[in-house]
C-alpha positions in Angstrom: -7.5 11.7 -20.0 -5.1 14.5 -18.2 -4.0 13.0 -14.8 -5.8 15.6 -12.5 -8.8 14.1 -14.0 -8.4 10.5 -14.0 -10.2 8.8 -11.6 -8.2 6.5 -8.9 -10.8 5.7 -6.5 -14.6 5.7 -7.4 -15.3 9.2 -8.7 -12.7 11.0 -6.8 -9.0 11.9 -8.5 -5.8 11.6 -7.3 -5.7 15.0 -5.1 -9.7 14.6 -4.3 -8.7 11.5 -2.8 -6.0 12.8 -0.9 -8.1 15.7 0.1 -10.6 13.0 1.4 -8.2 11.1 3.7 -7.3 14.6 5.2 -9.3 15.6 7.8 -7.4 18.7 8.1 -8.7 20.4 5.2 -12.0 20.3 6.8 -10.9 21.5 10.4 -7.6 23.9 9.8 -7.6 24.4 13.5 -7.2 21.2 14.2 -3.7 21.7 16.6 -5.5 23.4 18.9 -7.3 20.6 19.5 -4.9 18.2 20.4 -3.4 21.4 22.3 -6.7 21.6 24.6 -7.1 17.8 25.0 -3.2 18.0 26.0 -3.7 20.6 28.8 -6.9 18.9 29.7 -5.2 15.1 30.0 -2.2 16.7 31.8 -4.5 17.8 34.5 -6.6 14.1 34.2 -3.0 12.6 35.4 -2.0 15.0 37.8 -5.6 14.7 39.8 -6.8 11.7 38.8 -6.1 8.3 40.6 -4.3 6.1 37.8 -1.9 3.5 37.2 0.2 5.1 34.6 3.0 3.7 32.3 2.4 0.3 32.9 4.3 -2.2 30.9 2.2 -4.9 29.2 4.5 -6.2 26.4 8.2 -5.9 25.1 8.6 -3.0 23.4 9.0 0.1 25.6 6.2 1.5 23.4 4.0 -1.1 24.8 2.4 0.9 27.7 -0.9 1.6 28.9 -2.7 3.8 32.1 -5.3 2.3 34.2 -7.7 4.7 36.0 -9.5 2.4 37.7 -13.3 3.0 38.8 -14.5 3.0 42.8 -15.5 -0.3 43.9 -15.0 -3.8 42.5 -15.8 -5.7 39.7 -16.2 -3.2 37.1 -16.3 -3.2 33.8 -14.0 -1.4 31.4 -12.8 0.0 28.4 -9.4 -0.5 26.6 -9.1 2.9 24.6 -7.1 2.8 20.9 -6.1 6.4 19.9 -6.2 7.9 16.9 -3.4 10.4 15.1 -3.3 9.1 11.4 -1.3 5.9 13.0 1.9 8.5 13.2 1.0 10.5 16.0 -0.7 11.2 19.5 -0.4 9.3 22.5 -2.2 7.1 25.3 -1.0 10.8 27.3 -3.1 13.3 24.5 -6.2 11.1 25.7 -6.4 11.0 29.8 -8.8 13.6 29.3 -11.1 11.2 28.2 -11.1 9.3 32.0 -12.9 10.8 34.3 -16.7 10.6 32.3 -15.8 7.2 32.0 -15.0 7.0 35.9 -17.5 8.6 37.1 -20.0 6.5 35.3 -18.4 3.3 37.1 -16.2 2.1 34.4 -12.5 1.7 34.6 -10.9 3.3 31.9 -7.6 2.2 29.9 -5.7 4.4 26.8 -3.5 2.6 25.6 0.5 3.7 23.6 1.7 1.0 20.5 4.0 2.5 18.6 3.6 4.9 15.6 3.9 3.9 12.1 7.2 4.2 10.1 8.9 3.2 13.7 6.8 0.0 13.2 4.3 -1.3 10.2 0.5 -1.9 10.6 0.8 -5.2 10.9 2.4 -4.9 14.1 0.4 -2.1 15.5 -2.7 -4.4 15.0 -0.7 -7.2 16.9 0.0 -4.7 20.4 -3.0 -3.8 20.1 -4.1 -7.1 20.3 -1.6 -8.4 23.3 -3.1 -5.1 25.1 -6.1 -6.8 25.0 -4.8 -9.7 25.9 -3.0 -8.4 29.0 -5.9 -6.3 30.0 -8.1 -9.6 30.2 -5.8 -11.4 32.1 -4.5 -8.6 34.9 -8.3 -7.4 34.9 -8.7 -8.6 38.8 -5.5 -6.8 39.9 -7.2 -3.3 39.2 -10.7 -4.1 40.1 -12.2 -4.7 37.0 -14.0 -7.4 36.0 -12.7 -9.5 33.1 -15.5 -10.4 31.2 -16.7 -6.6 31.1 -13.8 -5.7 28.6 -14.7 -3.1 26.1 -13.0 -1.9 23.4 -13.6 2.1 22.2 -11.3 4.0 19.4 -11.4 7.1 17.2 -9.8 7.7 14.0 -7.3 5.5 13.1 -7.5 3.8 16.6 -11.3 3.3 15.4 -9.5 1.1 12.3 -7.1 -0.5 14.9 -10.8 -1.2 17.3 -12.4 -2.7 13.7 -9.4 -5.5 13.7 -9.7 -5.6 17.1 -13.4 -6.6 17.2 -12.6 -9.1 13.8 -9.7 -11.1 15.6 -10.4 -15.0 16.5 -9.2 -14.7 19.8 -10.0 -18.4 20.7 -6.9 -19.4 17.7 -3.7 -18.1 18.7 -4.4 -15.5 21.5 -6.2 -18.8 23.4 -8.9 -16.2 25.1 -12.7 -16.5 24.8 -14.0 -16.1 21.7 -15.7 -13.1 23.1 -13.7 -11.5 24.9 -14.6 -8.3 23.9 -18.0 -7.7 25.1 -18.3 -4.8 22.9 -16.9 -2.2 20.2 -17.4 1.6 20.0 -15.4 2.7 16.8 -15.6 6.5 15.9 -14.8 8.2 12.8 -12.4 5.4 11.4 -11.6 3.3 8.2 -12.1 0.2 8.1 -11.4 -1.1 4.2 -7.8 0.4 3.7 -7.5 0.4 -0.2 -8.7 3.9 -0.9 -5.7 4.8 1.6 -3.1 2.7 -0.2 -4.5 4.9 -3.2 -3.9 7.7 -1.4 -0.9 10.3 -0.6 -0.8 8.3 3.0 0.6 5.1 1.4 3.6 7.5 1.3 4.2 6.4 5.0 2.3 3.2 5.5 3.5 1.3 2.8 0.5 -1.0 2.2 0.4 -3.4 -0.8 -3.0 -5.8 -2.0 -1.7 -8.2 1.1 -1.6 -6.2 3.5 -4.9 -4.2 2.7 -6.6 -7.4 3.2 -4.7 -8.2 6.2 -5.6 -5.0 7.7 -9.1 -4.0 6.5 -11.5 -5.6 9.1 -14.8 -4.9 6.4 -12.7 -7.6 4.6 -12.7 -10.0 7.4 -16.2 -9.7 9.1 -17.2 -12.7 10.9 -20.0 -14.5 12.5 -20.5 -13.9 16.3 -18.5 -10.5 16.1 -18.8 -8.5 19.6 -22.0 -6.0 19.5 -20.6 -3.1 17.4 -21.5 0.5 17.5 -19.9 2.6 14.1 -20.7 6.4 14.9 -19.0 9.3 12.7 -19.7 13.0 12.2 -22.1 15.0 9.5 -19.2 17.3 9.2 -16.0 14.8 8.6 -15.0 14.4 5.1 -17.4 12.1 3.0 -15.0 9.1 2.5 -15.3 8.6 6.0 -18.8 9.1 6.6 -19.2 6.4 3.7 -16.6 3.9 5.2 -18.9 3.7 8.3 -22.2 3.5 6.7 -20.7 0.9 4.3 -19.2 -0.7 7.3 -22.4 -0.8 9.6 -24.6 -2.2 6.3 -22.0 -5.0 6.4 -21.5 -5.8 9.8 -25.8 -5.7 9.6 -25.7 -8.3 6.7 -22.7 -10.4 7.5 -21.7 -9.6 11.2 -24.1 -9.9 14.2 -25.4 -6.5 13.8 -24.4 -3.4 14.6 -25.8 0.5 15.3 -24.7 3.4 13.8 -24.4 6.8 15.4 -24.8 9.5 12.9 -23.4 12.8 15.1 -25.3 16.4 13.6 -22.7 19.3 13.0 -19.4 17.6 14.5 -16.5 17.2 11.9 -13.8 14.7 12.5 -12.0 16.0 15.8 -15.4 17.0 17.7 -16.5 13.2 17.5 -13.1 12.4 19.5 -14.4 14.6 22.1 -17.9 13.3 22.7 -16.1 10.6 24.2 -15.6 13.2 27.1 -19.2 14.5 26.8 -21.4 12.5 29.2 -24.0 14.7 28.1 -23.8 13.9 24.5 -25.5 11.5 22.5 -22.5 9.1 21.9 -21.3 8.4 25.7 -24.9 7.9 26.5 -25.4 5.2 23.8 -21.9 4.0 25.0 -23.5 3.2 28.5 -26.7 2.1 27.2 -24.7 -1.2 25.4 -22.8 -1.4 28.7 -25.9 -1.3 30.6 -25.1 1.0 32.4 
């Protein structure tokens, strides 16, 4: 069998499944995204009450904005970005703020590094000390600690999936549940199809660290409430990551609803994080009660 046809990853080849960890091939316009959600978050920060830049580990990549919501005691959400782990910013995503504000909830995007300056191992481990911090300096910007909620897209959707399967009574010595609940968009969440792929080129994953890192590998009982939603128009490994994910977190996990979004390809479903009009934000507040 010629090597264009061989299969590498159930019935797709070597370039299908690079073509199927590429969003891009889907949405060739996809710069002018990040272009209109940069213009947009640069206005956010300019208008917008915020703590910005605010230090909450060792690295000097290990930064995070608050924009806190009016009153006290309010919940929150700790916001992991996406960019293929290599790119993009807590900065790109400030545009995401003010529906969250003006729905009472404080709002918090957070920076951690980019992959090759750091691995994936250590990207899921900021992540988790943001968490961390965020629980603990909670009070300081009016929000209530034990109305932390975690939110991601893309790969910060992956980095929100190991967030959501970390025992944070073990080592981190917080509640176990900590996170009161997980909205992941548009991510991957079992990592060996990538390591197949032409993005192992940069992350560097072997067996180990697929398991490490894949959080449908390390589902657990009395995960937080989960909500897996994804786009009819992304590219169909991804769209079958989250339904395979959301069948296990149904079977093995403590449940979990999925959010199927009509006509919006990969970089839309980023953006209906902004849309309090749109059917993901409005489920978003449902499981936050709000």
């Amino acid at each position: 069998m010629s090597e264009n046809t061989t299969k590498v990853w159930l019935n797709y080849n070597q370039e299908q499944l690079n073509d199927q960890y590429e969003q891009r091939i889907l949405v060739p316009d996809a710069d002018q995204y990040l272009a209109r959600q940069a213009r947009k978050s640069e206005n956010v920060r300019a208008m917008l009450d915020g703590h910005l830049n605010v230090s909450y580990g060792a690295s000097e990549d290990e930064t995070l904005d608050w924009f806190p919501a009016a009153g006290g005691n309010a919940p929150f959400v700790v916001y992991i970005h996406g960019g293929a782990w290599t790119r993009s910013g807590k900065e790109g995503n400030s545009y995401l703020a003010p529906a969250f504000v003006d729905a009472g909830v404080a709002f918090v995007p957070v920076n951690f590094g980019l992959v090759p300056s750091v691995n994936l191992d250590e990207l899921v481990r900021r992540c988790r000390r943001a968490v961390e911090w965020a629980y603990i300096h909670a009070l300081k910007f009016g929000a209530d600690p034990n109305q932390l909620y975690v939110a991601g897209h893309s790969s910060g959707a992956h980095l929100a999936g190991m967030l959501s399967v970390t025992d944070w009574s073990g080592d981190w010595r917080l509640p176990s549940d900590v996170i009161k609940g997980v909205f992941a968009a548009s991510g991957i969440y079992d990592l060996e199809p990538v390591r197949l792929s032409a993005r192992n080129a940069y992350l560097n994953l072997d067996a180990a660290a697929v398991d490490r890192n894949s959080p449908m590998r390390l589902i657990r009982k009395k995960m937080p409430p989960m909500m897996i939603a994804f786009g009819e128009c992304e590219q169909e490994e991804f769209r079958r990551q989250s339904i395979t994910f959301t069948e296990r977190l149904e079977n093995d996990g403590d449940g979990c609803r999925a959010v199927d979004l009509p006509r919006l390809n990969h970089f839309d479903v980023g953006e209906e994080f902004a849309n309090s009009d749109g059917v993901l934000l409005k489920a978003v507040f449902g499981a936050m009660g709000l």
